[in-house]
N, C-alpha and C positions, 0 to 999 in steps of 0.2 A: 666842490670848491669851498675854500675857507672862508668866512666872511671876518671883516676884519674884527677884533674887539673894542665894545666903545672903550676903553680906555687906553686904547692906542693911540698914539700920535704919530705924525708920519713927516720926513723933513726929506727935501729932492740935495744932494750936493752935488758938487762940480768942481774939481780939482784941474789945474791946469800948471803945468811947469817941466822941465827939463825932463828928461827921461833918463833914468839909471836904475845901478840895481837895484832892487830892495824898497826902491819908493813908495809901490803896490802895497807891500806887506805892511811899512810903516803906515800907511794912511788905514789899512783894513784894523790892524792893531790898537791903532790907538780907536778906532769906533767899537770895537770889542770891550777896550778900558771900559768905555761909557754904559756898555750894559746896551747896546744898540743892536739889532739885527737888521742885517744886508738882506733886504727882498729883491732888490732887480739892480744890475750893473750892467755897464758898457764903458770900455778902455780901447781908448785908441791911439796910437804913434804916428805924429803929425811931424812931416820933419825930424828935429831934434825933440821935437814937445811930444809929449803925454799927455791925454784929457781923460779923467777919472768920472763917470758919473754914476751917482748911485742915489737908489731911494731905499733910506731908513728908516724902522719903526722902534718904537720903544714907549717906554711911558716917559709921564709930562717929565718926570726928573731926568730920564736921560736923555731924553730929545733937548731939553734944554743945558744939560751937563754937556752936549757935544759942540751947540752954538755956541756957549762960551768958550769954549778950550781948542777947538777946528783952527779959529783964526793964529791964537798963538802958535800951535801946533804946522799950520801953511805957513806962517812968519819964519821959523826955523827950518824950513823944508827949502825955502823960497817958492812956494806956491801962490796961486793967485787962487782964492778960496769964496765959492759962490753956494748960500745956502740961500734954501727956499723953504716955508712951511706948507704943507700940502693936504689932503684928505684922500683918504684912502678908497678906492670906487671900484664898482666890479663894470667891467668893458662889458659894452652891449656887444651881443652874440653877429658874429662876422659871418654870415654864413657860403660867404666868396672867400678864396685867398690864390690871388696869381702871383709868382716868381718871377723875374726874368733876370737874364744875363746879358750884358752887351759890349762886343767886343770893337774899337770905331776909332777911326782919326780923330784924336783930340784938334777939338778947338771950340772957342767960346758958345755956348747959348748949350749943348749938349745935354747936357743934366737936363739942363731947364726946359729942352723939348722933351723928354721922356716924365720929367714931373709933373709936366702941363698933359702931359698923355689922360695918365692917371688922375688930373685933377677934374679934367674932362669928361670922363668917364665917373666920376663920382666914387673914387678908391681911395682911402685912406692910408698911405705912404706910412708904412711901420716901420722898413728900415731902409735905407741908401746907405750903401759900400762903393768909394769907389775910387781910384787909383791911374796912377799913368806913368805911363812906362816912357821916358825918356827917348827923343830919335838918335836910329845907331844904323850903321849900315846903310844908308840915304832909306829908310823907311822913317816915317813920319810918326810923331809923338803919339802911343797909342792911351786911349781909353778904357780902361774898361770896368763895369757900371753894373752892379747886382741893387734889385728893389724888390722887394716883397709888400704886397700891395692889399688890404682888405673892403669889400666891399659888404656895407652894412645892409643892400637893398636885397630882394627877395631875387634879383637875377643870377642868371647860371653866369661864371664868373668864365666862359669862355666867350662871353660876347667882346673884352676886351683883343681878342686873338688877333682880327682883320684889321683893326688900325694898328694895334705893335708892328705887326710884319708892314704893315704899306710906309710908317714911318723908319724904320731899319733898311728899306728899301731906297726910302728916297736919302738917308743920310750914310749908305751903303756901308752899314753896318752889319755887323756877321751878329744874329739874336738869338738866343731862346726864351723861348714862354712856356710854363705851365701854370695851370688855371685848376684849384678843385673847388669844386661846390660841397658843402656841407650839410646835405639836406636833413631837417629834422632836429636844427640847431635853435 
């Protein structure tokens, strides 16, 4: 693993607005201008919208070369432009990680019972994907819900198995779960 260098600086952004071609490129390009490097991103099509999130490092001058010139640069784009300064940290060692997929009649609370699963369970929610498939055919607006979930404690990370399934049960949802344990992490 890298550790970062002290004279790096580190800035979270969040881009949000229309989606079309090339928007991706323009915003990657003008962070290039600045002399910045993209360490972690996530882009997602919301609707007609686009959410851009990336965390940048660079020194003090171009982390500060980008807050000034981001905003101008979202102004012409029509973006809605959210920086954050941040520090750079190495993750404590996960030594659980479970998957699951969920396929389920949408309707309200949903997410929120599978988030509250994992919150329960003491699992650190890395990522949530999740989409719905409009009703056609008199079938009912469906759901369906990818999480990837890390658990920092020293348990084997198939202890979450028995409530996934008894909860996909009761909200008679179609699941899957996998669960690895990383021993020696």
């Amino acid at each position: 693993m890298i550790l970062p260098q002290p004279s790096q600086h580190h800035l979270v952004i969040t881009a949000l607005g229309v989606d079309r071609p090339g928007i991706v490129n323009t915003i990657t390009r003008h962070v290039s201008s600045c002399e910045c490097n993209i360490e972690d991103s996530r882009l997602a099509i919301l609707g007609e919208e686009f959410s851009f999130i990336m965390l940048l490092s660079g020194s003090w001058h171009a982390i500060t070369l980008i807050e000034s010139t981001l905003p101008l640069k979202g102004a012409e784009l029509e973006l809605l432009v959210v920086m954050k300064r941040t520090n750079a940290s190495l993750r404590p060692s996960m030594p659980a990680t479970v998957w699951v997929q969920v396929e389920v009649a949408d309707s309200p609370h949903i997410i929120e019972r599978f988030t509250d699963l994992f919150d329960t369970h003491q699992m650190n929610i890395a990522e949530l994907v999740s989409r719905t498939q409009p009703a056609q055919d008199n079938k009912p607006p469906l759901l369906y819900v990818q999480i990837t979930a890390h658990s920092p404690g020293s348990q084997d990370a198939s202890f979450i198995e028995p409530a996934f399934h008894q909860l996909c049960t009761e909200l008679h949802a179609q699941g899957t779960i996998k669960a690895v344990s990383h021993h020696g992490v």
